[in-house]
N, C-alpha and C positions, 0 to 999 in steps of 0.2 A: 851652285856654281862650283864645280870641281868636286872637293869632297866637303864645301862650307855648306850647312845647309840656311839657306837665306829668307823662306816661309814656311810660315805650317797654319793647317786649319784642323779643326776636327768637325767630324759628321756624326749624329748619333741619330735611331731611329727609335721611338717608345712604342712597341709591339704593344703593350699593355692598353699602353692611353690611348693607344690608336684605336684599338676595336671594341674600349668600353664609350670613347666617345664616336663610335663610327665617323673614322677620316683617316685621310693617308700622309699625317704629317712626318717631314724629317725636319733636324735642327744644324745650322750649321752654329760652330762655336770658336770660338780664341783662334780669328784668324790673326796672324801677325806676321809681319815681315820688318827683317831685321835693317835699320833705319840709313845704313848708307846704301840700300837697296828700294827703297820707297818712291815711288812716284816712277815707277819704269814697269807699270801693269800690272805688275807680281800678287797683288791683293786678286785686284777685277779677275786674275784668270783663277785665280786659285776659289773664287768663291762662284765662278761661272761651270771650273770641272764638277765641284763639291754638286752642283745642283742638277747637273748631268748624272750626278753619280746615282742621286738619290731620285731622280726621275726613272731612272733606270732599274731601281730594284723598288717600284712601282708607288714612289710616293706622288700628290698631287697637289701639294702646297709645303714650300719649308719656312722656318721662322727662326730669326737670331736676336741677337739682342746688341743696342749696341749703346753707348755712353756719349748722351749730347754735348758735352763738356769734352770730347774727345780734338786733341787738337789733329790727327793724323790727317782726316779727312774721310774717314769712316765713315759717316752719315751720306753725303755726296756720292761717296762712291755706291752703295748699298740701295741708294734712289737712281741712279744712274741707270742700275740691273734692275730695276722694276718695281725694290719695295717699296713700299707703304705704310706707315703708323698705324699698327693697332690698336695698342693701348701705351699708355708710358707709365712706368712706374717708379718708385720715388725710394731710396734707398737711404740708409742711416747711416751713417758711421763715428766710430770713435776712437778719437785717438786714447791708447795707452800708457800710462806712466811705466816704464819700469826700472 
């Protein structure tokens, strides 16, 4: 918006993993948009170009990841556009004294 910038996503492609696992995955990653801008499309279109982008330089499946505990609406939106649950996995964390 002007010169604010209000989302961002990243796309990354693993050349490597791709041709030792024969497939044409991309990833899309840390889509965010910034929260007095939320809920006015800005995610759905930013992770619907992202998928364009990477169809385009000849991927044929992409995969992100996303945090069920998310209160944004990320999971909804993300099913919305067609994903589906692969696998889920289970994260640790701990807080630090210091």
């Amino acid at each position: 918006s002007g010169n604010d910038i209000v989302g961002s996503v990243q796309n990354y492609i693993k050349p490597e993993e791709n041709c030792l696992l024969s497939r044409k995955r991309g990833y899309i990653s840390n889509v965010c948009v910034h929260h007095s801008w939320r809920q006015k499309g800005i995610a759905q279109a930013l992770v619907s170009r992202s998928m364009q982008e990477l169809a385009a330089r000849g991927m044929e499946q992409v995969r992100l990841h996303v945090d069920l505990d998310s209160q944004t609406g990320a999971l909804a939106l993300y099913e919305k556009l067609g994903f589906n649950a692969s696998t889920k996995c289970v994260f640790y964390r701990k807080h630090l004294k210091m």
